[in-house]
C-alpha angles and dihedrals in degrees: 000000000000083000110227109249107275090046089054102038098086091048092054096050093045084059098049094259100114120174092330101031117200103243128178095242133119110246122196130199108208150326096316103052099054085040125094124200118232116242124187107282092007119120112264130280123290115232116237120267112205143160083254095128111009113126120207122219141205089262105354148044128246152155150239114243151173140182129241103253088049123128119224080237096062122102118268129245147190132223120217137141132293092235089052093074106132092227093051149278115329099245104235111281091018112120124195123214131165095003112172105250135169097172118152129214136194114240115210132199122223099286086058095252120151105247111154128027097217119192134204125241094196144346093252096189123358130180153144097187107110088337126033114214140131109216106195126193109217128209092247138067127235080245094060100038090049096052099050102036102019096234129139131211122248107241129221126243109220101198123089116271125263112234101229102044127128112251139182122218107202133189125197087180085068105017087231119128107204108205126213151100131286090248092195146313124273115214098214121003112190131191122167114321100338132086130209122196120213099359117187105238119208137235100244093254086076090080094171118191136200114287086041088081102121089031112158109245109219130205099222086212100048101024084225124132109246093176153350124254110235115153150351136191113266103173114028090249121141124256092326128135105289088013109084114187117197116232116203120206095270084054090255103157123214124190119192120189112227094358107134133203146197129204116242116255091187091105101043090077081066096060103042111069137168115357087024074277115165113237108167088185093062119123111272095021123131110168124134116270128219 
């Protein structure tokens, strides 16, 4: 996994990081820099991809979203891993739902500057069986958030993602933005005792580090989140813990060194109605059930 940050510490000063490790990423500062300008006979503009509504963590990035179908009413909620619950990680085939919280979360604005401490009221869904992702509902509402801080939350597109589109990883933990494409999707990616099902695989340039783990994943051409980053293979091992392998549907099984991957979010709008209310027996959900 993209470790959260005290289990990643040693191993970055071991390498020489620190505490701002040197890493081969492209890293953006605003709005300008991750927009394109259309030209006659170009492809259309790109949307700006920002820090505006990624939330860091203790150990972990994350993000504020919303659904499509969300009201500005509803309550808000952030989007982090699985493996970034602050009581552990979720044992495979365990599902988390309703879980007491009171987690807070730094909200940051476009530059990537800290401006609200949000906190979270409950874990509505969390889960590390086929995804790995922690949903929290927060005390406040997008309406409230936006008027008194301006910001916006991310939304979540609810199709299956393209292999080949240009994506942003972007990590609030460590205010950096790692530009690159979904090079293709693995059918079961497996590390440690957990499985993931359908997992998005980077192109190389999306060199992800520990404390990134719960990143928002952003299509260039839509501005919507289509995953959420969660690991990547450091040492070349086989299916261990930091060492994903991917297994195709004959069992074949693929390991790729410093290849990084993130877990689809395109099928949680389906389980969340009205109310941003969780409801994993909705039509269309598939989300695992405790």
């Amino acid at each position: 996994m993209n470790k959260p940050l005290l289990a990643t510490l040693a191993t970055l000063v071991i390498t020489g990081a620190g505490m701002a490790p040197a890493v081969a990423a492209t890293q953006t500062g605003g709005a300008a820099s991750a927009s394109a300008t259309k030209t006659v006979g170009a492809a259309p503009a790109l949307k700006a991809v920002d820090f505006a509504g990624t939330v860091a963590l203790s150990n972990c990035s994350g993000s504020l979203v919303r659904f499509p179908a969300s009201a500005d009413s509803d309550p808000a909620l952030v989007l982090t891993n699985g493996h970034c619950l602050e009581t552990g990680f979720p044992e495979p085939g365990e599902v988390i739902v309703g879980q007491s919280s009171s987690r807070s979360f730094g909200l940051l604005n476009s530059a990537g500057s800290r401006v609200a401490t949000l906190r979270a009221a409950k874990v509505a869904y969390s889960t590390m069986t086929d995804t790995d992702i922690t949903i929290y509902q927060l005390t406040r509402t997008y309406a409230q958030i936006r008027s008194s801080y301006g910001i916006p939350a991310l939304t979540l597109n609810d199709s299956h993602p393209v292999a080949g589109t240009s994506i942003k990883v972007v990590s609030g933990y460590w205010k950096r933005i790692y530009s690159c494409s979904i090079d293709g999707f693995v059918y079961r990616l497996k590390e440690g005792d957990w499985t993931w099902k359908d997992s998005v695989r980077y192109t190389s340039a999306c060199d992800t580090i520990g404390g990134t783990s719960g990143s928002p994943v952003v299509d260039t051409a839509t501005g919507k989140v289509v995953a959420v980053n969660n690991t990547g293979n450091e040492d070349g091992e086989r299916c261990t813990v930091n060492n994903p392998c991917e297994v195709d549907e004959s069992g074949n099984v693929t390991v790729r060194q410093g290849i990084n991957y993130a877990e689809e979010t395109y099928q949680i709008p389906a389980c969340f109605t009205t109310g941003n209310r969780l409801d994993l027996n909705a039509s269309g959900c598939v989300l695992p059930k405790p």
